[in-house]
DOKESE-786996 format. One record per residue: residue in three letters; x, y, z of N, C-alpha, C in turn. Coordinates in nm, 3 decimals. Example, Ala and Ser with C-alpha at 12.3 -4.5 7.8 and 13.67 -1.06 7.14 Angstrom:
2
> type n_c1 n_c2 n_c3 ca_c1 ca_c2 ca_c3 c_c1 c_c2 c_c3
> ALA 1.319 -0.569 0.780 1.230 -0.450 0.780 1.320 -0.330 0.780;
> SER 1.285 -0.225 0.708 1.367 -0.106 0.714 1.290 0.003 0.787;
// end
This chain:
170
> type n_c1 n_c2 n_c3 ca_c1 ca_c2 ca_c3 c_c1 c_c2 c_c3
> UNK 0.010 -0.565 -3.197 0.078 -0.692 -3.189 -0.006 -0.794 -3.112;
> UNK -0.118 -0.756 -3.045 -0.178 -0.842 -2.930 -0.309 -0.799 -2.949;
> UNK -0.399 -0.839 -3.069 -0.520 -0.757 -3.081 -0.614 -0.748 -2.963;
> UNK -0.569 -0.889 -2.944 -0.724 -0.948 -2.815 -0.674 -0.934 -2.718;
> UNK -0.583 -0.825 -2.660 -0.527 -0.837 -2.551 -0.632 -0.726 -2.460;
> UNK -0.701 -0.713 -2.353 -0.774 -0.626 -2.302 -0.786 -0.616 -2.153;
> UNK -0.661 -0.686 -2.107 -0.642 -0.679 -1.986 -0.502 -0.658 -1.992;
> UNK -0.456 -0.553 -1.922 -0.296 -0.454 -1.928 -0.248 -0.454 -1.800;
> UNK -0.144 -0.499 -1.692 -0.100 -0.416 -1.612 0.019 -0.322 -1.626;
> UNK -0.003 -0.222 -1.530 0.087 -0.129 -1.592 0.153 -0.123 -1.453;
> UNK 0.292 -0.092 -1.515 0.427 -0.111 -1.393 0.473 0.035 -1.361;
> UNK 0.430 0.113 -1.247 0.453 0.217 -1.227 0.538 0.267 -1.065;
> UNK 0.562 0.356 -1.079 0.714 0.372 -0.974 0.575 0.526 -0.933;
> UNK 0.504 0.529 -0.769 0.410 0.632 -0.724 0.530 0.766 -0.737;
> UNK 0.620 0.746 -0.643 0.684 0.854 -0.636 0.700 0.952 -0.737;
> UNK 0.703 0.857 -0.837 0.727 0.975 -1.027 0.596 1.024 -1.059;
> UNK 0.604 1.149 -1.045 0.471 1.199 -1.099 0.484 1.192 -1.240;
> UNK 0.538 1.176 -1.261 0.500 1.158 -1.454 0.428 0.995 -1.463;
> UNK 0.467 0.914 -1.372 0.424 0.827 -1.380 0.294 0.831 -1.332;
> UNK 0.192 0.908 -1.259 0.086 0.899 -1.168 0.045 1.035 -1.350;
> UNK 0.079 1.074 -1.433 0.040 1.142 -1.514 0.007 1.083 -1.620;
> UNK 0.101 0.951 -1.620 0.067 0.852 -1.741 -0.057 0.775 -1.684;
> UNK -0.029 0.724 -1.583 -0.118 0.616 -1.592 -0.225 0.704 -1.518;
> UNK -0.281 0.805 -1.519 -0.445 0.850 -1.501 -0.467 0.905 -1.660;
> UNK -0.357 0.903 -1.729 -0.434 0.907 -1.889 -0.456 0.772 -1.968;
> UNK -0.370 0.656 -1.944 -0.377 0.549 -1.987 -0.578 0.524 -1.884;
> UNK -0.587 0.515 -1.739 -0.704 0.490 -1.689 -0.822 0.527 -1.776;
> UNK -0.824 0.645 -1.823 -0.889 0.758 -1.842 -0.949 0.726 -2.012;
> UNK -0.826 0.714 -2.067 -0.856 0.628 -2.222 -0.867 0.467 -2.247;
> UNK -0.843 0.409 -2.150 -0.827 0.285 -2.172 -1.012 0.193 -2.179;
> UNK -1.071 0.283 -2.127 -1.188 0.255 -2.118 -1.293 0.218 -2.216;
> UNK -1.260 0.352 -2.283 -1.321 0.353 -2.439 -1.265 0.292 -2.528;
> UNK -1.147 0.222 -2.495 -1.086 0.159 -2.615 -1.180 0.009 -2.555;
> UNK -1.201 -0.053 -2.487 -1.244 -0.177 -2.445 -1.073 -0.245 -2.356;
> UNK -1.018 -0.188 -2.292 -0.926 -0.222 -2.244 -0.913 -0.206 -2.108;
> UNK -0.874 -0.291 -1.992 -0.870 -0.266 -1.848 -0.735 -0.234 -1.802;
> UNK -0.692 -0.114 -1.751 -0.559 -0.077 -1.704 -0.560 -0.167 -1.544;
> UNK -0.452 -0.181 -1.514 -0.470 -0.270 -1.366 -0.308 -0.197 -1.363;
> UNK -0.328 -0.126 -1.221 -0.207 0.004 -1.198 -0.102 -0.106 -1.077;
> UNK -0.032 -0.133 -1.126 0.062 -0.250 -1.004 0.201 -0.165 -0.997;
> UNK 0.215 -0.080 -0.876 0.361 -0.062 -0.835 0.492 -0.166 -0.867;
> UNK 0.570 -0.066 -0.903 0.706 -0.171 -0.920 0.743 -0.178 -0.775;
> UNK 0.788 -0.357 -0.771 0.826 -0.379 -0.617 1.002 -0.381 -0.598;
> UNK 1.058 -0.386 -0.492 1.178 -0.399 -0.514 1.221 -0.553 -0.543;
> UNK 1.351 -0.577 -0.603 1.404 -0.666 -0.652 1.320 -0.802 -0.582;
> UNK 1.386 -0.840 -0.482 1.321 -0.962 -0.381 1.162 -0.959 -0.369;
> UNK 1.050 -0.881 -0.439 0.937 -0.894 -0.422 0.887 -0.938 -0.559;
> UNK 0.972 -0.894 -0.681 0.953 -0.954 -0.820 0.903 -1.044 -0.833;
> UNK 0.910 -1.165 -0.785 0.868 -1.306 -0.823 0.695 -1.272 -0.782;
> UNK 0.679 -1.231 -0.658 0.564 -1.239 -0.604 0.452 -1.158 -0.683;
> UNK 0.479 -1.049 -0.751 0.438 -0.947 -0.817 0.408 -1.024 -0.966;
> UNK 0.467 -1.095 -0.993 0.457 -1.174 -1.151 0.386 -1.298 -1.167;
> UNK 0.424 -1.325 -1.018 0.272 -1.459 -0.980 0.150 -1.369 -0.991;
> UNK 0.171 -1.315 -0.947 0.005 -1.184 -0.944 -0.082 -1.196 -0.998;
> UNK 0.041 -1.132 -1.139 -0.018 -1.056 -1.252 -0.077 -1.194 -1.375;
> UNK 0.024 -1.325 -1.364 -0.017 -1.445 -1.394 -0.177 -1.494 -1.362;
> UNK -0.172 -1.507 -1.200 -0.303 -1.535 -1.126 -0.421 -1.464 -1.181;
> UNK -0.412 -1.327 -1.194 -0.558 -1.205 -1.284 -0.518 -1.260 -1.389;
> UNK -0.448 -1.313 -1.459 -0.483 -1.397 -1.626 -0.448 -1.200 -1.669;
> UNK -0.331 -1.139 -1.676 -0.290 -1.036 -1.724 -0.255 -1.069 -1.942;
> UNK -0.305 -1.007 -2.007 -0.299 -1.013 -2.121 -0.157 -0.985 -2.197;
> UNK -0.116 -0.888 -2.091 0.042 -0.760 -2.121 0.063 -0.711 -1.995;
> UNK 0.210 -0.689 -1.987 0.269 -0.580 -1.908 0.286 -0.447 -1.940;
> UNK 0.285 -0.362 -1.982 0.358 -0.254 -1.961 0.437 -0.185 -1.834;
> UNK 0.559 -0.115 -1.879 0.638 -0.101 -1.836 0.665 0.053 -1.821;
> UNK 0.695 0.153 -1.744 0.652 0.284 -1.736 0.867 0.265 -1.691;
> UNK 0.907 0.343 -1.772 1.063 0.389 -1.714 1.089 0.460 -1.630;
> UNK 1.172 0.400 -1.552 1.197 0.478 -1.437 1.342 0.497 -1.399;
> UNK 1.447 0.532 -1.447 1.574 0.524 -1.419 1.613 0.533 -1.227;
> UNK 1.498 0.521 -1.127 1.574 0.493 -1.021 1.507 0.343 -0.961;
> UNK 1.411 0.288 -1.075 1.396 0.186 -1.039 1.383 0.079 -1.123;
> UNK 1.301 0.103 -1.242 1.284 0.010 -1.348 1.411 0.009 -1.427;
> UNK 1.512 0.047 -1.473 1.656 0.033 -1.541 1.767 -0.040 -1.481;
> UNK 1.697 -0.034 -1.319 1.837 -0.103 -1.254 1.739 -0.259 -1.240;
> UNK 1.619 -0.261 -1.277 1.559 -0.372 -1.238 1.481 -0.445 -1.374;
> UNK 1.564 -0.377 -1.524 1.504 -0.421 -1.617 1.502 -0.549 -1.664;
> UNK 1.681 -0.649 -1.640 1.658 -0.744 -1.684 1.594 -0.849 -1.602;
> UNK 1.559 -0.862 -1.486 1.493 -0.943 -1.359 1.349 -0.954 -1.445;
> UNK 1.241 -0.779 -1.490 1.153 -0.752 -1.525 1.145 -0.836 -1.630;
> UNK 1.228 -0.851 -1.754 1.188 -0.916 -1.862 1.232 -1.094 -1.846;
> UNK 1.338 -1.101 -1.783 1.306 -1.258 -1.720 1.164 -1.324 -1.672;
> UNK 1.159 -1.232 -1.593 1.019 -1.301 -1.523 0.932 -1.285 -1.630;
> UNK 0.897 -1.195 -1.700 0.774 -1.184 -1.784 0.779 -1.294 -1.877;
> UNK 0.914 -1.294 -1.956 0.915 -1.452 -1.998 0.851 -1.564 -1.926;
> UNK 0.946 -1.604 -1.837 0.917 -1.694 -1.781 0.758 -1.736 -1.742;
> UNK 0.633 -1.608 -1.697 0.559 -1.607 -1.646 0.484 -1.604 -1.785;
> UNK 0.524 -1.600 -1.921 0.482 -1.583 -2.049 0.425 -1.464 -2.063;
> UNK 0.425 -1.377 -1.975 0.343 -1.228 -2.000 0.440 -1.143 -2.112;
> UNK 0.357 -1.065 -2.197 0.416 -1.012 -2.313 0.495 -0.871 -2.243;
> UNK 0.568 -0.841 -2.212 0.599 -0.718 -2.155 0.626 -0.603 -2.277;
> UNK 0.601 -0.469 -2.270 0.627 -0.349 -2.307 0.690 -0.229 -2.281;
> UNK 0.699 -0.149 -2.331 0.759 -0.029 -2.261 0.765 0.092 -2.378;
> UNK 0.796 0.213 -2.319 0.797 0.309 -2.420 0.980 0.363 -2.392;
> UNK 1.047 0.222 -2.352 1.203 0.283 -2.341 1.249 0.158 -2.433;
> UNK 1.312 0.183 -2.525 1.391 0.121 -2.609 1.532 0.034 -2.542;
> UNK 1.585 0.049 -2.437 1.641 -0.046 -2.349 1.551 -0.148 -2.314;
> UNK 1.435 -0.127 -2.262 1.413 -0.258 -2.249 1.377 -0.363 -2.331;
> UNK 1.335 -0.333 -2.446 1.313 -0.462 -2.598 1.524 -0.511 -2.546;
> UNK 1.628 -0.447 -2.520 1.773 -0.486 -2.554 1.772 -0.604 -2.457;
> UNK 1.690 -0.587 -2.329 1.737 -0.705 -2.268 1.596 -0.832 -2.237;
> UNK 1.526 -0.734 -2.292 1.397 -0.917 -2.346 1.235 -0.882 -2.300;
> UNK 1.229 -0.715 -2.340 1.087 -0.678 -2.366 1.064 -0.686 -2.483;
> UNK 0.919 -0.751 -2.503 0.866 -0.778 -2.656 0.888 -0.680 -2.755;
> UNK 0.849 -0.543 -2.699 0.791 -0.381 -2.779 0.849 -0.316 -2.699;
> UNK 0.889 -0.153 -2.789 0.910 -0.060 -2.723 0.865 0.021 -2.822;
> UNK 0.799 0.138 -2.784 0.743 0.250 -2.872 0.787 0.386 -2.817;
> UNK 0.885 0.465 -2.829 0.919 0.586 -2.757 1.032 0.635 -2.827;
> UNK 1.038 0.780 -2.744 1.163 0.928 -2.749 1.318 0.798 -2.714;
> UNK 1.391 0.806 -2.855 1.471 0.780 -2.832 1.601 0.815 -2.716;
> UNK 1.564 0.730 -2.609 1.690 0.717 -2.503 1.799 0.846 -2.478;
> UNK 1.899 0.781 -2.600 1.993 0.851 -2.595 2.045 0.978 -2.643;
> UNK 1.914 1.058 -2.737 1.925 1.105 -2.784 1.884 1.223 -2.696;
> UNK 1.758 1.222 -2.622 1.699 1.270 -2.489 1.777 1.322 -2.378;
> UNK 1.891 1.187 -2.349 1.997 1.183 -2.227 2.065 1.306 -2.324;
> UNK 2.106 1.318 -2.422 2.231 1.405 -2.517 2.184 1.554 -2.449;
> UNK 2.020 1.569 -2.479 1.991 1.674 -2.453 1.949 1.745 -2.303;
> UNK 1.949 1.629 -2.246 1.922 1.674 -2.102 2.043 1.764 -2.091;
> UNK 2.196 1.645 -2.111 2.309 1.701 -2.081 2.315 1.830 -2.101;
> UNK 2.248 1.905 -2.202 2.291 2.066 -2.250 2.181 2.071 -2.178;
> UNK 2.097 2.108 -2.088 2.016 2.191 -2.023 2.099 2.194 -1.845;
> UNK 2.152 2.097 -1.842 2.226 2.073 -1.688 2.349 2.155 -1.702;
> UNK 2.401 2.217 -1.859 2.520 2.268 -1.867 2.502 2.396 -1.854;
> UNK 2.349 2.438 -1.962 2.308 2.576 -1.924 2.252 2.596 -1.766;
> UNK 2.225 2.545 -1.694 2.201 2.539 -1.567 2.310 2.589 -1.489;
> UNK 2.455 2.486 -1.513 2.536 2.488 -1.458 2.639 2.656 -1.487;
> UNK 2.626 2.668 -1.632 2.659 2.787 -1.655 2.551 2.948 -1.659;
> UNK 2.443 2.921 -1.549 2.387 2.991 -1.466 2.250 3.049 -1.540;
> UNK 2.208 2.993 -1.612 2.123 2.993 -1.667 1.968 2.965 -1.557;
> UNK 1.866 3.027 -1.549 1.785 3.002 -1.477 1.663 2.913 -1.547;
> UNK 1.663 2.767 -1.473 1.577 2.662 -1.527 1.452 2.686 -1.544;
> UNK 1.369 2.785 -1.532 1.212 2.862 -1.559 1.253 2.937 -1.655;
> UNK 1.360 2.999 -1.751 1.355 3.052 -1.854 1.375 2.899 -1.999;
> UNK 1.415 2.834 -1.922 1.473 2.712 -2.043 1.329 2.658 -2.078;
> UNK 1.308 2.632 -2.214 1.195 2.620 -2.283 1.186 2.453 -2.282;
> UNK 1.073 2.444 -2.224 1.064 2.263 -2.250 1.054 2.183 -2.366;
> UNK 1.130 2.092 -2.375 1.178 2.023 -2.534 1.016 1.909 -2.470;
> UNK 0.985 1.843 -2.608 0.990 1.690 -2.640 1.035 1.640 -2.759;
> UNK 1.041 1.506 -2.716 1.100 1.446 -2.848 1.026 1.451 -2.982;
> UNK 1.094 1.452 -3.083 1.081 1.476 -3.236 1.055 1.356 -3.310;
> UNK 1.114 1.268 -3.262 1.154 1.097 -3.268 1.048 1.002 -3.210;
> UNK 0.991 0.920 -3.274 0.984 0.791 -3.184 1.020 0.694 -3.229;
> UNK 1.117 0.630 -3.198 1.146 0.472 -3.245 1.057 0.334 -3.169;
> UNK 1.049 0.250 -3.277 0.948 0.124 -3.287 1.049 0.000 -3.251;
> UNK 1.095 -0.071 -3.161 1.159 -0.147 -3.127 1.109 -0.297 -3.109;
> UNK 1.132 -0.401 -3.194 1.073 -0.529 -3.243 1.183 -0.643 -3.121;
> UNK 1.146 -0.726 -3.007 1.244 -0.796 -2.981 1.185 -0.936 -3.055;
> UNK 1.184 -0.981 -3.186 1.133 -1.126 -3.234 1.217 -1.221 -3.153;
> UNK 1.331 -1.212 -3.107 1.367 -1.302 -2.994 1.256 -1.305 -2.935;
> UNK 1.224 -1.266 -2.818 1.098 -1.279 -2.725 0.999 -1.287 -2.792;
> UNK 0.972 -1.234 -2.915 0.858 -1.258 -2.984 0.802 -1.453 -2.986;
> UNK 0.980 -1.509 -3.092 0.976 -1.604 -3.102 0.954 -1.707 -2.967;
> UNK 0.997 -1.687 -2.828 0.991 -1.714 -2.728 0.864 -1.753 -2.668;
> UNK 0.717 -1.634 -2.696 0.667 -1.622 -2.655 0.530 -1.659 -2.776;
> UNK 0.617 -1.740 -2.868 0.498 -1.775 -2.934 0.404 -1.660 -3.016;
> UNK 0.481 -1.522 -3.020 0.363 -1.394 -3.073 0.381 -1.426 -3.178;
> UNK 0.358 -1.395 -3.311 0.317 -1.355 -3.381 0.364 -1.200 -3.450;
> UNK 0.489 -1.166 -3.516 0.427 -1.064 -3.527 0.415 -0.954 -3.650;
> UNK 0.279 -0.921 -3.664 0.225 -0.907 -3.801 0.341 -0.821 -3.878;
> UNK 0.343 -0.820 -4.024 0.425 -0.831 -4.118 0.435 -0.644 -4.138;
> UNK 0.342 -0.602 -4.135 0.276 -0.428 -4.116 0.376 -0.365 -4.021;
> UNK 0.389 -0.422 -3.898 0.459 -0.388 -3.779 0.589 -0.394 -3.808;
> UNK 0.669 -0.536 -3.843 0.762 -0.533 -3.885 0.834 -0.433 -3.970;
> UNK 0.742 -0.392 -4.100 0.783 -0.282 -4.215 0.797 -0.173 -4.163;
> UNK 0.724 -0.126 -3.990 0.732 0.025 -3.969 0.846 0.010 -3.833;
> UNK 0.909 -0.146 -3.801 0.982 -0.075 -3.663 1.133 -0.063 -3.692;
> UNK 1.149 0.048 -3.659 1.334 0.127 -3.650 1.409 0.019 -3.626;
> UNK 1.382 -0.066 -3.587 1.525 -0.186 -3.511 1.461 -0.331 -3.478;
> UNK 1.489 -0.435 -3.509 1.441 -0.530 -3.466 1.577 -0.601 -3.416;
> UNK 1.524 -0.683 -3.290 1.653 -0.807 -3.221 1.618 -0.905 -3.269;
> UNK 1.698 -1.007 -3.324 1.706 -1.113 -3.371 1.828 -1.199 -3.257;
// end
């Protein structure tokens, strides 16, 4: 959606190691693609503004957005305000955030994930030992189009993309 885009920051929560797992593989590949990862902690609410001047000031190409249900979900729509506002294209690989005004989302459908957590917390609960339970991933990825923000933000977005994404906001 952003061919010439080659400067990325990526919005990551340290504490989540999945997050310190993504983004040393995003580092790691981003290189060879001709692309610069720039790793910016999510700040709390009242530091947002300052964090989006930032990423404005380095002339940031994109956001990405790394999910974090104890920080980025309760702080998603602030995240896609400002990115508007600051015109940065924001992303994510959680399909909530294209709902409240991220450009893209590319990922393991949400709710379908949450469905299945639920049955592993049940076999847990009904005494099941969590080192025998076999680790799932998702089967799914849904392609999430917000052309609202698209249109907002002046993108563009190619006709190819359109034909392959699961859901678009209008």
């Amino acid at each position: 959606m952003l061919p010439t885009a080659t400067k990325i920051a990526v919005l990551y929560n340290p504490p989540n190691s999945t997050h310190l797992a993504i983004l040393q593989n995003l580092l790691s590949k981003s290189s060879g693609a001709g692309v610069e990862v720039i790793p910016s902690t999510l700040k709390p609410h009242d530091e947002l503004d300052a964090l989006f001047s930032r990423l404005t000031t380095e002339r940031m190409d994109a956001v990405q957005l790394l999910p974090d249900p104890a920080v980025s979900e309760t702080l998603r729509d602030r995240l896609a305000a400002l990115a508007l506002a600051q015109k940065l294209p924001l992303f994510s690989n959680s399909e909530t955030a294209t709902d409240t005004g991220a450009l893209l989302s590319y990922g393991g459908p949400i709710y379908k994930m949450l469905s299945r957590m639920g049955y592993y917390v049940r076999r847990i609960l009904d005494g099941a030992d969590a080192g025998d339970l076999p680790v799932e991933q998702p089967t799914e990825v849904i392609l999430v189009v917000n052309l609202k923000t698209a249109k907002a933000r002046g993108v563009e977005v190619p006709a190819a993309l359109l034909a392959r994404a699961d859901r678009m906001i209008e």
